[in-house]
C-alpha positions in Angstrom: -13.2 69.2 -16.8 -14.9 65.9 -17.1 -12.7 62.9 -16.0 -12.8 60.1 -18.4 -14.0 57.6 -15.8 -17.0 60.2 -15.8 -17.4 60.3 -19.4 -18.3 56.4 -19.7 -20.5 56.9 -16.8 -22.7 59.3 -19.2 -22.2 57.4 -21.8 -23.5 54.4 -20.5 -26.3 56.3 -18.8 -27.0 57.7 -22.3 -27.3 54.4 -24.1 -29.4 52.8 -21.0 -31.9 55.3 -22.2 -31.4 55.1 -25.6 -32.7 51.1 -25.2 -35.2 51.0 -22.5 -38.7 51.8 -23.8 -40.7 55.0 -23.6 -43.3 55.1 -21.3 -46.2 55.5 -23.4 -48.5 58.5 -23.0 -52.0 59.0 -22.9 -54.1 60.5 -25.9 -55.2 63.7 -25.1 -58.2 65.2 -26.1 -56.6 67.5 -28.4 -55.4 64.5 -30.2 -59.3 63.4 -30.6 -60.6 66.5 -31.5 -57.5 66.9 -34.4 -57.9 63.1 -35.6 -62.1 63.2 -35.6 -62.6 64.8 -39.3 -59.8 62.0 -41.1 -62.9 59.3 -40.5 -64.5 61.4 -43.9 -61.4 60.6 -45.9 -62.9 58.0 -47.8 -65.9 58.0 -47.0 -67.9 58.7 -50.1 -65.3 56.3 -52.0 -66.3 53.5 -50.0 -69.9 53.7 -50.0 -69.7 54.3 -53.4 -67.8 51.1 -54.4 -69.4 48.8 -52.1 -73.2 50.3 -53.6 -72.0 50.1 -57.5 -73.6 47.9 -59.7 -70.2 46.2 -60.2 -70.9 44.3 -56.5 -74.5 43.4 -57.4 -75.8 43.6 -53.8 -72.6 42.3 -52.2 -75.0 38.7 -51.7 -73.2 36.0 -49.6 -72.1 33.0 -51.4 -71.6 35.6 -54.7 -68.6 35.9 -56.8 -69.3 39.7 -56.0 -69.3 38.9 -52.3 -65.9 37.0 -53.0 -64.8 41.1 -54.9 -66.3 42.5 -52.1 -64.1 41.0 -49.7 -61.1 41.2 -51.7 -61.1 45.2 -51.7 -62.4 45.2 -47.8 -59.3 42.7 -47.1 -56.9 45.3 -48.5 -58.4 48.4 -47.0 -58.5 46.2 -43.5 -54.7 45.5 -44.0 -53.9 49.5 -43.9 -55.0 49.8 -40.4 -54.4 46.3 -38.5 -53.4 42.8 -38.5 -56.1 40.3 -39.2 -58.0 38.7 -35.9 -58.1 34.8 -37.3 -54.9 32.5 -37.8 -53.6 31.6 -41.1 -51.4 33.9 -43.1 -52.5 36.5 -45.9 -56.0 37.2 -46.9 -57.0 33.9 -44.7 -56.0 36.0 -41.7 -58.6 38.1 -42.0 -61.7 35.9 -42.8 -63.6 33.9 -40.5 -65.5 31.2 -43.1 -68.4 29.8 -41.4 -71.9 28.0 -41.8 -74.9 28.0 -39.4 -78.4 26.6 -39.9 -77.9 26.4 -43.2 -76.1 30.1 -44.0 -72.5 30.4 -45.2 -70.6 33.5 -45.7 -67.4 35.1 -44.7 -66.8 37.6 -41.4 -64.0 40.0 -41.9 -62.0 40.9 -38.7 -58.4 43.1 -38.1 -57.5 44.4 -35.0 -55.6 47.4 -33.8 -53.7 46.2 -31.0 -53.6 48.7 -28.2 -50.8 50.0 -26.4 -51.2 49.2 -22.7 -54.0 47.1 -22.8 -53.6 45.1 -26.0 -55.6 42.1 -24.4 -58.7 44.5 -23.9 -61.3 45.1 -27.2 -63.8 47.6 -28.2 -65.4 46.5 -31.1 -66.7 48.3 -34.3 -68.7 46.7 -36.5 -71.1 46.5 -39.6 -72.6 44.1 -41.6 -70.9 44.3 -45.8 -73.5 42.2 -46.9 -76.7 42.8 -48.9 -79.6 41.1 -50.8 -78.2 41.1 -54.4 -80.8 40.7 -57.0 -83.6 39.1 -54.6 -86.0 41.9 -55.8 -89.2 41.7 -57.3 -90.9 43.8 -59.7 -91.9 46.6 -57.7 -88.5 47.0 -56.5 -88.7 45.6 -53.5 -85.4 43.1 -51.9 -86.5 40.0 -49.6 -84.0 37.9 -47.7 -86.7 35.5 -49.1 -86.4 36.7 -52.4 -85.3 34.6 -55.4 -81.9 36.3 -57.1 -82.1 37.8 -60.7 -84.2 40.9 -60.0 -83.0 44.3 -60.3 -79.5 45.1 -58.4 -80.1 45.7 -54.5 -77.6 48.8 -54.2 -77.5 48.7 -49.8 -75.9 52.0 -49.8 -77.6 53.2 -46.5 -77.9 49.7 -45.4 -75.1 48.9 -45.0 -72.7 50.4 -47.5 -72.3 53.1 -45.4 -72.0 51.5 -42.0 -68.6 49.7 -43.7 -67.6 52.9 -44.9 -68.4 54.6 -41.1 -66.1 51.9 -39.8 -63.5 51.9 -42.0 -63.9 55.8 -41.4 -62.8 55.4 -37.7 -59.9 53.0 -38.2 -58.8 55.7 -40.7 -59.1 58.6 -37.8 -57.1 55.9 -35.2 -54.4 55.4 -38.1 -53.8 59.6 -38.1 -53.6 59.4 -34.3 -50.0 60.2 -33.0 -50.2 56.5 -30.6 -52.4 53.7 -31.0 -55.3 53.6 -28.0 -55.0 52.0 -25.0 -56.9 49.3 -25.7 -57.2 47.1 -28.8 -60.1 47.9 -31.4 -61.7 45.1 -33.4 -63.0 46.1 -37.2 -65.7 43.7 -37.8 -67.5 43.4 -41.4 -70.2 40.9 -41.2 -71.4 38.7 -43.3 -75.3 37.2 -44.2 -76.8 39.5 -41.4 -79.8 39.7 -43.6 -80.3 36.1 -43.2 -80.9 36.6 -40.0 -77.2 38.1 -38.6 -75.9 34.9 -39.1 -72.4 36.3 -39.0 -72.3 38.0 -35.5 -74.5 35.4 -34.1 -71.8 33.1 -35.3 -68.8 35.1 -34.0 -69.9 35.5 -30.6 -70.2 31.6 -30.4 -67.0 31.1 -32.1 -65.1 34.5 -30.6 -61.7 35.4 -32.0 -60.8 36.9 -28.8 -62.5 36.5 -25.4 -65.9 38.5 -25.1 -65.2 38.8 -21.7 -62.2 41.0 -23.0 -64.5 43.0 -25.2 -65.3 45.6 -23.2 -68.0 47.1 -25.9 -69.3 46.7 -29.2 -70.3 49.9 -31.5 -72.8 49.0 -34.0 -73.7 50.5 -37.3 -76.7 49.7 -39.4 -78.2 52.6 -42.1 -76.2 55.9 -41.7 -76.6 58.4 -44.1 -80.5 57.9 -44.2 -83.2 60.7 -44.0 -86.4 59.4 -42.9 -88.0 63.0 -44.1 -86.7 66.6 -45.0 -87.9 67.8 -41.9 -85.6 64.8 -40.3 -81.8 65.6 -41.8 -80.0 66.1 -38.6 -82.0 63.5 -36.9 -80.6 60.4 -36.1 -80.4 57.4 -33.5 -78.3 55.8 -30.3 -80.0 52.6 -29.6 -79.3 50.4 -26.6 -76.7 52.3 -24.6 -78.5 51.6 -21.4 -76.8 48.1 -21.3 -73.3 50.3 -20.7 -75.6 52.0 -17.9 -75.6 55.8 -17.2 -71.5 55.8 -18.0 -72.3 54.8 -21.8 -75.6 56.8 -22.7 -73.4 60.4 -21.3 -70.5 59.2 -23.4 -73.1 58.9 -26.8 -74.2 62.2 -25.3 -71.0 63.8 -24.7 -69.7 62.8 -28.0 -72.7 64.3 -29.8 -72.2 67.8 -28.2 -71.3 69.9 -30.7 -72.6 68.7 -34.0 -75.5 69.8 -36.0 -76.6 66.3 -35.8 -79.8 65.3 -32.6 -78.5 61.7 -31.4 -82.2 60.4 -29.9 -80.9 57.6 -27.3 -83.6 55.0 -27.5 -84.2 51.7 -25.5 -82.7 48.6 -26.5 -86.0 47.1 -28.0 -86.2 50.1 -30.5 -83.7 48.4 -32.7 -86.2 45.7 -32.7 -83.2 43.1 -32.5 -82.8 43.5 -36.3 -79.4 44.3 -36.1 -75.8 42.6 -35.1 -75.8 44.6 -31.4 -78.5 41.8 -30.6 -75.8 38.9 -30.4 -73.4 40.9 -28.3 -76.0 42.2 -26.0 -77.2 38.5 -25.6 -74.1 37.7 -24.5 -73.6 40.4 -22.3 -71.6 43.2 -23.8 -72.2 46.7 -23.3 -73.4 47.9 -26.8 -74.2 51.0 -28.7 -76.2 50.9 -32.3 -76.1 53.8 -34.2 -79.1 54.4 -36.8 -81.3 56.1 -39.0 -83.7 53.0 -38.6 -86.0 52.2 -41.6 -87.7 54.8 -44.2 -89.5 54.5 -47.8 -85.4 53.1 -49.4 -85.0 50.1 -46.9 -84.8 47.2 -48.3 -85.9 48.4 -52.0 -83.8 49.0 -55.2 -83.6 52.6 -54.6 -81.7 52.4 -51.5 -78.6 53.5 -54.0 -75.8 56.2 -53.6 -78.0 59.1 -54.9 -80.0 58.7 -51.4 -77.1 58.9 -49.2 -76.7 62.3 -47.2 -73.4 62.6 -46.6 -73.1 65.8 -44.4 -75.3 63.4 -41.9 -73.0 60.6 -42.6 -70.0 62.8 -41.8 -71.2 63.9 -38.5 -72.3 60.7 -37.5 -68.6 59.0 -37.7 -67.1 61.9 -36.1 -69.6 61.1 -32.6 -69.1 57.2 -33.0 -65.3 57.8 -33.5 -65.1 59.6 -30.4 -67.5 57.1 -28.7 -65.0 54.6 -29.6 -61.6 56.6 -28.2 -63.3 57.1 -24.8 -64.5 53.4 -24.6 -60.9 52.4 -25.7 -58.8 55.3 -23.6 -61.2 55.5 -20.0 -59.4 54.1 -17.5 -62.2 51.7 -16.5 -64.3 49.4 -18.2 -68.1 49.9 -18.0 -70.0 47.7 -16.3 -72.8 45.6 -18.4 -76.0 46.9 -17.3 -78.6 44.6 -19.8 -81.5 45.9 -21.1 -83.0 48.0 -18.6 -86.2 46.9 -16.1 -88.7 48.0 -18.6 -88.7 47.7 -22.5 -89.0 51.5 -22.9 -88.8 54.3 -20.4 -90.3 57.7 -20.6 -87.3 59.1 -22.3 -87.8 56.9 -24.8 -91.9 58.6 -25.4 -89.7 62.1 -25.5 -87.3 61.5 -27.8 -90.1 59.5 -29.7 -92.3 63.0 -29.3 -89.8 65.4 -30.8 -89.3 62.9 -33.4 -92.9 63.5 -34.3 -93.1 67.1 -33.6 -90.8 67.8 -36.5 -92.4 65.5 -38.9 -95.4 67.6 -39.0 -93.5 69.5 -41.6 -94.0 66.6 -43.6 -97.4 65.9 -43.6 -98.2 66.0 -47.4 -95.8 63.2 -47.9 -98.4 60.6 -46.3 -101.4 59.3 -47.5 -104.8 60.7 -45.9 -104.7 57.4 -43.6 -101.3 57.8 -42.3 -101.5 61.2 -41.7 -104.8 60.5 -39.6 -102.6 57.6 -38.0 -99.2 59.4 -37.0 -101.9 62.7 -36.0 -103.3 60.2 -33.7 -99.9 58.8 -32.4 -98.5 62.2 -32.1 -101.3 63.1 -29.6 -101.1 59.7 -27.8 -96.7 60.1 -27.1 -97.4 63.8 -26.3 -99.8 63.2 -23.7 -97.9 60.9 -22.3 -94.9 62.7 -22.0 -97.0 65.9 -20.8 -98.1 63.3 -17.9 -94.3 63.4 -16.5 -92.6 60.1 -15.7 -93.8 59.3 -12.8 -97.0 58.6 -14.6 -95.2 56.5 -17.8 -97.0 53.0 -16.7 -97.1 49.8 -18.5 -99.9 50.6 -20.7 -97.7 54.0 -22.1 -94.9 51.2 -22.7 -96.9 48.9 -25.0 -98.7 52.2 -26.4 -95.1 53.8 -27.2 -94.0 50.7 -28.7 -96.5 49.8 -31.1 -96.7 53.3 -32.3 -93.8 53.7 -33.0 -93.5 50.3 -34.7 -96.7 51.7 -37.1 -95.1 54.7 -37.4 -92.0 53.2 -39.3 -94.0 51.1 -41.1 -96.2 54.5 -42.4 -92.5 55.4 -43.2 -92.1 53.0 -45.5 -95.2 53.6 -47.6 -94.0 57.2 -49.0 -92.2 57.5 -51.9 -88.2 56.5 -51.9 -86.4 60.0 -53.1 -83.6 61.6 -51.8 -84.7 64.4 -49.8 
């Protein structure tokens, strides 16, 4: 028998326990693997709100803008509590004005468990160009408002959705991450990502805490038929080896190719610029520009959303290891050279496949991509130690013609 003396003992033991805090545990990658489909939840609901006629382009300085952030604010509130100070809404905006652009960033954060003073950071720009169209249906950041609506659906509808998507898949995890991740919407990034370049000047929480920033910038997007399950990484050489294996790794498995490209492939016309410039190790996924960008058929009807799917499972598993790994990856800038010989393989395949499509181009372009096809392929066939400078400033201005050849066919869902 128990002596009563004994009895408190236990007792006391038992309460001790019942107050101290659990240690927490680590997310597994069973916990990953289960939480990875919940960032399609609302997906398709998302993009098709923010590209609805309703939002007329989602413009800065536009009353739809102002809707815009209203409906973002309270699907923000679901998953984390707003980055700026003030109270309600105000917590979650960050006003500002630079060279003469004004518009509103959106920011919530889910504070980690055992490093809550530690940031990956996910982010896409909610903004668009409105009715800045002209009469062939093409949108200019130049333009003058009261064209034809400027949908964004690919660009960047669905990047808001994507990240929205993986604070969805973090909400359905059993724990929050180890470290804190930062949802970031930003604004007037096609005046010239005025937003982000504002943020990192005016950070809400020190970028020398952010230990990476994940990018998203036209998901959804096929460039061809032949091109469905292609899609793009660009810039993870400034995490360094650790960062382009993790896009890798996180790919494995999908019916989706993830082409890592150089840094420069993005041709800084994107929000990863600002972060990279000050030093962050960043990751921009893409479908980079086809025949829709920037036009008035760039609209919900074009978005694939199989691809889309896929694409926020591997960035939502990008963005557990970045926030779970038990060390931090070291910045690694933009590489010695502006493009490397995987870049002229990747940018070969690429090609390879498109010759399915040939029909789709004029005579010219065809003779031009034909010719550009030859040029990456020989390079590559050369092997890298033979990838020079003058296979650098080849690979980069093909590939800059080829995108703009890309723009000339016909904008169709494929």
């Amino acid at each position: 028998m128990v002596s009563r003396r004994h009895k408190r003992h236990y007792l006391l033991i038992l309460l001790s326990a019942a107050v101290l805090p659990m240690a927490a545990q680590a997310l597994n990658d069973a916990d990953v693997a289960s939480a990875a489909p919940n960032t399609a939840r609302h997906l398709r609901a998302i993009t098709q709100l923010l590209a609805s006629n309703r939002l007329h382009g989602r413009d800065n300085k536009t009353p739809e803008s102002a809707l815009a952030q209203h409906v973002l604010i309270r699907l923000l509130q679901r998953y984390g509590a707003g980055l700026s100070s003030g109270s309600a809404d105000d917590a979650y905006q960050q006003p500002f004005t630079l060279n003469g652009n004004s518009g509103t960033n959106l920011l919530a954060v889910i504070r980690g468990r055992e490093l809550p003073d530690e940031y990956v950071a996910v982010g896409a720009h909610y903004d668009h160009l409105g009715t800045r169209s002209n009469a062939d249906g093409h949108c200019f950041a130049l333009g003058t408002p009261g064209g034809n609506i400027c949908n964004g659906a690919t660009d960047n509808a669905a990047g808001v959705a994507t990240v929205l998507g993986i604070a969805e898949a973090i909400h359905s995890l059993p724990e929050p991450p180890r470290r804190s991740v930062i949802l970031a919407l930003w604004d007037s990034e096609e005046d010239g990502l005025v937003g982000s370049r504002y943020y990192v000047s005016h950070a809400l929480v020190p970028l020398q805490q952010t230990v990476a920033y994940v990018n998203f910038d036209i998901l959804g997007q096929d460039l061809l038929p032949s091109l469905k399950t292609t899609t793009f990484a660009v810039g993870s050489e400034t995490g360094g080896a650790g960062l382009q294996q993790l896009v890798g790794d996180a790919a494995a498995g999908e019916a989706l190719t993830v082409h890592r490209v150089s840094y420069l492939f993005g041709q800084e016309r994107s929000d990863y610029k600002n972060f990279v410039d000050h030093k962050v190790p960043t990751v921009f996924f893409s479908d980079a520009t086809g025949a829709c960008y920037h036009t008035t058929g760039d609209d919900l009807s074009i978005v694939n959303f199989t691809k889309m799917r896929a694409q926020a499972r591997i960035a939502f598993r990008v963005v557990m290891n970045l926030a779970e790994r038990s060390d931090r990856l070291p910045f690694a800038g933009r590489g010695s050279s502006p493009a490397v010989y995987t870049d002229a393989a990747a940018i070969s395949q690429v090609l390879e496949a498109a010759r399915a499509d040939n029909q789709l181009f004029s005579a010219d372009d065809n003779q031009l991509i034909a010719q550009v096809r030859d040029r990456t392929a020989a390079a590559v066939a050369a092997g890298p130690a033979a990838f020079d400078n003058t296979d650098i400033l080849t690979l980069l201005g093909d590939t800059i013609a080829v995108v703009n050849a890309l723009t000339r066919i016909e904008c169709r869902r494929f």
